[in-house]
SEZAZA-56494 format. One record per atom (N, C-alpha, C, O): residue in three letters; atom name; x, y negated, z. Coordinates in nm, 3 decimals. Layout:
N
['Ala', 'CA', [X, Y, Z]]
...
***
This chain:
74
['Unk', 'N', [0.084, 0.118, 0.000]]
['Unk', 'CA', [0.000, 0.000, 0.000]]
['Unk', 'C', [0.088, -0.124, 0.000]]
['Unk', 'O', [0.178, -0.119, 0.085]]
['Unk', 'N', [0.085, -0.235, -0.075]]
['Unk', 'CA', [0.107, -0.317, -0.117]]
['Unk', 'C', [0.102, -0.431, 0.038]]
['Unk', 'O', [0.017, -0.431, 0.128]]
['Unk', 'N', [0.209, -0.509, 0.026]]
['Unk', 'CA', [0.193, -0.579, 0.170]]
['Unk', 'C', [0.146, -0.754, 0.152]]
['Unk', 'O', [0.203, -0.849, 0.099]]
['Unk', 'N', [0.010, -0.738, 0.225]]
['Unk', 'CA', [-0.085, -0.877, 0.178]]
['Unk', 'C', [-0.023, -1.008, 0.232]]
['Unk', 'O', [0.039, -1.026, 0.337]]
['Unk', 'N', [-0.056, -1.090, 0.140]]
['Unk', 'CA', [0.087, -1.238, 0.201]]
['Unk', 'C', [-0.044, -1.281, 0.263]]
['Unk', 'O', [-0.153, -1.233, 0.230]]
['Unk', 'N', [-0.022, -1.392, 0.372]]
['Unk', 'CA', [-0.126, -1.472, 0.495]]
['Unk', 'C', [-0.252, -1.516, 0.414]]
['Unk', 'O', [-0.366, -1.491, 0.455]]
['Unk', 'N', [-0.227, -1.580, 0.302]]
['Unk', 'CA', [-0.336, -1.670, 0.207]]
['Unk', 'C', [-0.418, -1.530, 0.163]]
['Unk', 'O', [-0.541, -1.533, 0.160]]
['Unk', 'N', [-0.361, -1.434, 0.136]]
['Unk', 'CA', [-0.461, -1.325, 0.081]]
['Unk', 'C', [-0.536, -1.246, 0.203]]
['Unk', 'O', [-0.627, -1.167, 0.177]]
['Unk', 'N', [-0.488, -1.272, 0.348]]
['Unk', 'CA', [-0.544, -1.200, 0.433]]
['Unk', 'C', [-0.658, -1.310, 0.485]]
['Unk', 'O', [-0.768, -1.265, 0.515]]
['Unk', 'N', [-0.633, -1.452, 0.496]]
['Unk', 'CA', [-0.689, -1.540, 0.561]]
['Unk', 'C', [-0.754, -1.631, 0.464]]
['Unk', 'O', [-0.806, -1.731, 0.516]]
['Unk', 'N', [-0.763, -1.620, 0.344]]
['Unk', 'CA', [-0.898, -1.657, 0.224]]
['Unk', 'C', [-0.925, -1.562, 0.153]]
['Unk', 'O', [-0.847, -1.473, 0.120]]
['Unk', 'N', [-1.042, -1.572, 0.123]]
['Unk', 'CA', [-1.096, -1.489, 0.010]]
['Unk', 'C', [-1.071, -1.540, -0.100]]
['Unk', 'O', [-1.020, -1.652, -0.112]]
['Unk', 'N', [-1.114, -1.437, -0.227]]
['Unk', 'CA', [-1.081, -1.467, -0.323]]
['Unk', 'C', [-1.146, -1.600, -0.395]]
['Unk', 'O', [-1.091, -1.655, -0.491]]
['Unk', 'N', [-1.263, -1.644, -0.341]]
['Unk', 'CA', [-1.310, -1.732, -0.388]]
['Unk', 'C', [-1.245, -1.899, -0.313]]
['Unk', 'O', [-1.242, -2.017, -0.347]]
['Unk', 'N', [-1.209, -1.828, -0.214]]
['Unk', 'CA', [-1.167, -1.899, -0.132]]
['Unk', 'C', [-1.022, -1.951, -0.192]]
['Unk', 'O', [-1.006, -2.073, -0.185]]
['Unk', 'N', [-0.936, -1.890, -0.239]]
['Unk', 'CA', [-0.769, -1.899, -0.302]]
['Unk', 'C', [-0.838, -1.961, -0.463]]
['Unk', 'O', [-0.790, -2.070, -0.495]]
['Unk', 'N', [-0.894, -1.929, -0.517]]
['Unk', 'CA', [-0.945, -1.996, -0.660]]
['Unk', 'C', [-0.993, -2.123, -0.623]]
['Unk', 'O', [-0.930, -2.200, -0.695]]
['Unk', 'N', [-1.094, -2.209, -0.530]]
['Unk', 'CA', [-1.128, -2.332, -0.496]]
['Unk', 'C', [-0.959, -2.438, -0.466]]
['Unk', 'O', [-0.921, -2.546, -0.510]]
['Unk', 'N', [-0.897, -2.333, -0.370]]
['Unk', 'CA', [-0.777, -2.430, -0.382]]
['Unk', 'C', [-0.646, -2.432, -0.497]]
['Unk', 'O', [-0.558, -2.518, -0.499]]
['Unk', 'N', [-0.654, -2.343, -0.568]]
['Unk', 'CA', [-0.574, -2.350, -0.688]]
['Unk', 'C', [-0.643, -2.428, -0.765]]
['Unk', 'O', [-0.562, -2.498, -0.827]]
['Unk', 'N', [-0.772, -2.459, -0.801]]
['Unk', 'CA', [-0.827, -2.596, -0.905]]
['Unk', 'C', [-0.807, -2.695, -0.776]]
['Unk', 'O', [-0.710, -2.766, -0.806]]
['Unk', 'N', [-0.841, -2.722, -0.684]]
['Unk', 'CA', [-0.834, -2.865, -0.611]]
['Unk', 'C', [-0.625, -2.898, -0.645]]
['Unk', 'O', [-0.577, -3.003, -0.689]]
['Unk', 'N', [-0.559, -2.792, -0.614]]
['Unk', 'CA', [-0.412, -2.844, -0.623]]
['Unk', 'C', [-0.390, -2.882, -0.758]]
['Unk', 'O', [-0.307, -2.971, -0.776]]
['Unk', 'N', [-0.447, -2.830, -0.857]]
['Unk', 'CA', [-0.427, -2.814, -1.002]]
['Unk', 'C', [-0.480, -2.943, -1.028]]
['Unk', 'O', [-0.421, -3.005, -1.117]]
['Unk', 'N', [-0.609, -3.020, -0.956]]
['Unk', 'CA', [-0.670, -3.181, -1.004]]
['Unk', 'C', [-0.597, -3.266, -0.968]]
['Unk', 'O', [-0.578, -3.380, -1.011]]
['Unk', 'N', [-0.531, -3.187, -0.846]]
['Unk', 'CA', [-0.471, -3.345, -0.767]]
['Unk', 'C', [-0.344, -3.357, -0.860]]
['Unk', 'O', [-0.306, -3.469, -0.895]]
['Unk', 'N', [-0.273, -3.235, -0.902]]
['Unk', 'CA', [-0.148, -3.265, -0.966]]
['Unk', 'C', [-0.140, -3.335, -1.089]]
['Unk', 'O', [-0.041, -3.400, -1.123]]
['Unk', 'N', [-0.260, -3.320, -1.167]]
['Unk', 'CA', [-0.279, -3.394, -1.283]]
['Unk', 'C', [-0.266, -3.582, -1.207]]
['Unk', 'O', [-0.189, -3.661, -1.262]]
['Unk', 'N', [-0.330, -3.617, -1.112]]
['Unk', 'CA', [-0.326, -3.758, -1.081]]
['Unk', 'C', [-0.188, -3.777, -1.033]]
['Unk', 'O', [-0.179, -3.885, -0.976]]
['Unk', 'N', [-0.063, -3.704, -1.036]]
['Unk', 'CA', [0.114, -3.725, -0.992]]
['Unk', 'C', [0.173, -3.692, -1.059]]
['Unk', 'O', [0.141, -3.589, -1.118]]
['Unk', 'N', [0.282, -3.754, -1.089]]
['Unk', 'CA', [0.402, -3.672, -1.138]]
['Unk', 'C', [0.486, -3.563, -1.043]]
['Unk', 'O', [0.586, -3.499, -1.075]]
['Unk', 'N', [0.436, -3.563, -0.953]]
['Unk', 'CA', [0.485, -3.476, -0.873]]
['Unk', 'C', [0.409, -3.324, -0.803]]
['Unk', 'O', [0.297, -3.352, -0.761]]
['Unk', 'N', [0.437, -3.211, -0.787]]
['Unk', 'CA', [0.412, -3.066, -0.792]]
['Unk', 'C', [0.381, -3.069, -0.662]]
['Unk', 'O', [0.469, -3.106, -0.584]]
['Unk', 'N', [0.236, -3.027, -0.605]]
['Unk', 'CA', [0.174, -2.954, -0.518]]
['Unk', 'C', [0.233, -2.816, -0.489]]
['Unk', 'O', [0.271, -2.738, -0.577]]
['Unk', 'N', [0.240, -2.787, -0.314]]
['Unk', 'CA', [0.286, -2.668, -0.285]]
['Unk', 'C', [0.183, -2.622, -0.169]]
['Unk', 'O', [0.228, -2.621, -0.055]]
['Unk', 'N', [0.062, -2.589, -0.184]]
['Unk', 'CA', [0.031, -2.512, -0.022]]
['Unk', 'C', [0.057, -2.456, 0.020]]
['Unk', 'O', [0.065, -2.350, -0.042]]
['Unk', 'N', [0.104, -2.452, 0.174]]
['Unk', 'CA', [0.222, -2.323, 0.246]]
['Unk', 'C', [0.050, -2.243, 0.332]]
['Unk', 'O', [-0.051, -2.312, 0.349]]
['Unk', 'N', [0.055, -2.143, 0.359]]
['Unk', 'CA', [0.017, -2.099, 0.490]]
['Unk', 'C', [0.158, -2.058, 0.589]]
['Unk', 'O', [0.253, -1.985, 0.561]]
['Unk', 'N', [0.131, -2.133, 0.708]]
['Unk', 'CA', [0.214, -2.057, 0.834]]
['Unk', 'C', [0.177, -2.032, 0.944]]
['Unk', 'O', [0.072, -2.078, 0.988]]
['Unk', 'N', [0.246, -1.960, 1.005]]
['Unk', 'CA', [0.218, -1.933, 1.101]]
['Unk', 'C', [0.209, -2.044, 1.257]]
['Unk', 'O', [0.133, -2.019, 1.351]]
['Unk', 'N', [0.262, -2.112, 1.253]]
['Unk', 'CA', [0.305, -2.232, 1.339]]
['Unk', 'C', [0.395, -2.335, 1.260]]
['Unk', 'O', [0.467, -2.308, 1.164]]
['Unk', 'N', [0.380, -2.457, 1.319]]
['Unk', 'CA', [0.481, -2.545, 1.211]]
['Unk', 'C', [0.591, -2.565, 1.322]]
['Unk', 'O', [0.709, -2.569, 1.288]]
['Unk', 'N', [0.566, -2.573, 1.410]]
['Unk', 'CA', [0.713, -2.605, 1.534]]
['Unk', 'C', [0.662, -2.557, 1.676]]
['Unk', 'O', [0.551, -2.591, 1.716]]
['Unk', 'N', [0.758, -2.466, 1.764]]
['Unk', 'CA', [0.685, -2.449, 1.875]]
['Unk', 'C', [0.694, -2.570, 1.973]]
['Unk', 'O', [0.597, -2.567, 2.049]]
['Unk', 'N', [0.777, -2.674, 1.999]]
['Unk', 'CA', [0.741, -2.751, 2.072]]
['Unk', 'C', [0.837, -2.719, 2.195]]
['Unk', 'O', [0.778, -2.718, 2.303]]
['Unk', 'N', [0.941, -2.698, 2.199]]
['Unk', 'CA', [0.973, -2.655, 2.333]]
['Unk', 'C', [1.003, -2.691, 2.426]]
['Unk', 'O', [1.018, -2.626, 2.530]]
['Unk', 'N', [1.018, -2.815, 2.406]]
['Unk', 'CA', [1.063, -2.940, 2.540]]
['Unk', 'C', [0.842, -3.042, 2.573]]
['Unk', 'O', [0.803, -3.146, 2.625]]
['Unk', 'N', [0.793, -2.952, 2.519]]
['Unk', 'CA', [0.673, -3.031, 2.529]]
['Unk', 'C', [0.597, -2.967, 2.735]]
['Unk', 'O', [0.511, -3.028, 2.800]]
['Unk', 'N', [0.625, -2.916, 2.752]]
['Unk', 'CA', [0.583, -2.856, 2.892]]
['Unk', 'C', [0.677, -2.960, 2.985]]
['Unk', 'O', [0.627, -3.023, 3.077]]
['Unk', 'N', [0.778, -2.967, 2.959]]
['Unk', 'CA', [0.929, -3.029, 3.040]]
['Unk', 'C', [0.855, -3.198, 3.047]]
['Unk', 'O', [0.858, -3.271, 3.147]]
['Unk', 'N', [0.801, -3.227, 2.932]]
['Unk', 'CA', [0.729, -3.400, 2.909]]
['Unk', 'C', [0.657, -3.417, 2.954]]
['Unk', 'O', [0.654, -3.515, 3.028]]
['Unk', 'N', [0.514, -3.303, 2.935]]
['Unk', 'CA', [0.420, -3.354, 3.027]]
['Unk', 'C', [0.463, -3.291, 3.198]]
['Unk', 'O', [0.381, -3.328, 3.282]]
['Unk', 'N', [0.551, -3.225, 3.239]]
['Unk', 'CA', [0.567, -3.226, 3.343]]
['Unk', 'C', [0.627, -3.377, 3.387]]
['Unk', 'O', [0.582, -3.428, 3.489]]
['Unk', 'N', [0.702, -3.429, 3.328]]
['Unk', 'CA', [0.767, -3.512, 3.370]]
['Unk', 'C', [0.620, -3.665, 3.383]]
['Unk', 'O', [0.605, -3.738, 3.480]]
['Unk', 'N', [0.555, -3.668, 3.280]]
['Unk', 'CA', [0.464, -3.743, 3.286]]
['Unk', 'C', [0.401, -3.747, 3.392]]
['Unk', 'O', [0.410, -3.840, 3.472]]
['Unk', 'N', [0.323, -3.639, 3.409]]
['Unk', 'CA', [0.223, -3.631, 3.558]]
['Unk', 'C', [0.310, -3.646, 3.657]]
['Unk', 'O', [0.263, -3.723, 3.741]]
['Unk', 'N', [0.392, -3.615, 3.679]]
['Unk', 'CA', [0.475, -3.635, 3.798]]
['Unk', 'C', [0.550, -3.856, 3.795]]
['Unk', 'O', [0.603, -3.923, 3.883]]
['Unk', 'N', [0.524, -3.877, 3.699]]
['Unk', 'CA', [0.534, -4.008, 3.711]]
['Unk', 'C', [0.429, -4.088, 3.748]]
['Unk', 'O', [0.439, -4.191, 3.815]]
['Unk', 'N', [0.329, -4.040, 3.704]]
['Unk', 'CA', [0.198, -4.109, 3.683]]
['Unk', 'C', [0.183, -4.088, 3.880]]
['Unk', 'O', [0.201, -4.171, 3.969]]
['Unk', 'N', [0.141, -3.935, 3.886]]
['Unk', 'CA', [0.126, -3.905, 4.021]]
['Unk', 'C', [0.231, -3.995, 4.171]]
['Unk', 'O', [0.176, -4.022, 4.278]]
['Unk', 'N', [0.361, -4.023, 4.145]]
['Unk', 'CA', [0.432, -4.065, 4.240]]
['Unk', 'C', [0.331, -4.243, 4.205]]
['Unk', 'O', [0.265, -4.287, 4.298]]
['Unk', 'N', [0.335, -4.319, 4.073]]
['Unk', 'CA', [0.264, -4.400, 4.130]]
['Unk', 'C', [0.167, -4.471, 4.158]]
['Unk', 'O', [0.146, -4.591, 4.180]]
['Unk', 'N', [0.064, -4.298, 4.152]]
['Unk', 'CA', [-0.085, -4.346, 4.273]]
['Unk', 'C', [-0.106, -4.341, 4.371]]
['Unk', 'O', [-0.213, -4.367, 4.426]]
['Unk', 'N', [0.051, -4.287, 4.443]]
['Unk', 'CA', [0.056, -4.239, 4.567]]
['Unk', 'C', [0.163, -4.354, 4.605]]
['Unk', 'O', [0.118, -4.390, 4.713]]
['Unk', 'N', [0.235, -4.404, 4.590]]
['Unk', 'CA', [0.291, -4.529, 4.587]]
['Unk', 'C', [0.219, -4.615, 4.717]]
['Unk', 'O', [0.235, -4.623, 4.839]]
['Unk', 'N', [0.170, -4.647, 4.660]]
['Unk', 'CA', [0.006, -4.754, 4.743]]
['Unk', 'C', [0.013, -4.680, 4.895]]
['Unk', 'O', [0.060, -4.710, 5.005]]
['Unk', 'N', [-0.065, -4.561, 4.833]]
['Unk', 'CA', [-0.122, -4.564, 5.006]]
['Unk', 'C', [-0.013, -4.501, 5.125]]
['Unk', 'O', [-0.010, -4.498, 5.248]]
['Unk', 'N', [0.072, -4.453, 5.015]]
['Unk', 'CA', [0.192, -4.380, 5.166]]
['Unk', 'C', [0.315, -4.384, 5.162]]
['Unk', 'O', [0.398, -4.310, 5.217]]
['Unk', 'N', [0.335, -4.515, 5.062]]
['Unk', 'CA', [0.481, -4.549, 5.010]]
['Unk', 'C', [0.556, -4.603, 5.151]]
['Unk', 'O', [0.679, -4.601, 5.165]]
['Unk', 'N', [0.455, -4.655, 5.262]]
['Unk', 'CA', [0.524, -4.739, 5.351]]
['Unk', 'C', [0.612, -4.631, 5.476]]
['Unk', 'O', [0.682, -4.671, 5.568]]
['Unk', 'N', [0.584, -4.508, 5.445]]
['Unk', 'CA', [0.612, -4.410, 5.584]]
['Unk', 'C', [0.732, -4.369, 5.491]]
['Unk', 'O', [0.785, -4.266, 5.535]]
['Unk', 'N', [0.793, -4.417, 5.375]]
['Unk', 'CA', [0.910, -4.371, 5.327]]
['Unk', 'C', [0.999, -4.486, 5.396]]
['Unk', 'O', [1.094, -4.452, 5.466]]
['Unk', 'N', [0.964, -4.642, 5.375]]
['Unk', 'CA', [1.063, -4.775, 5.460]]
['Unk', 'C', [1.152, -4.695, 5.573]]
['Unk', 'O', [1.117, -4.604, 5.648]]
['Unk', 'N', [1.263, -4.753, 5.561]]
['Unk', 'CA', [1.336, -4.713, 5.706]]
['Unk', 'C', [1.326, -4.864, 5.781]]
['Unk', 'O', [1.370, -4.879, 5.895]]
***
């Protein structure tokens, strides 16, 4: 058995023919060549957990600032 690429598992056939004429109209209006990818993910992001940790933890120190910043004063 023949091994199915993503676009053939995740459109149908009518489905892969609608976007081969839509890429095929738009390319007529460019001089330049249409490519639709399917992927799987475009970037995992890996410092994105590390940011919003760092965010909430900024945000959080200053709403707490206010009411109990003064029992830090020496």
């Amino acid at each position: 058995m023949k091994n199915k690429s993503k676009a053939q598992l995740f459109f149908s056939k009518e489905e892969q023919k609608r976007i081969c004429d839509v890429v095929h109209n738009a390319e007529l209006k460019t001089s330049g060549e249409l490519v639709p990818m399917i992927v799987s993910e475009s970037h995992s992001y890996p410092m994105a957990p590390v940011r919003g940790g760092a965010l909430v933890a900024l945000i959080t120190s200053l709403l707490l600032t206010a009411p109990i910043g003064e029992m830090f004063w020496l």
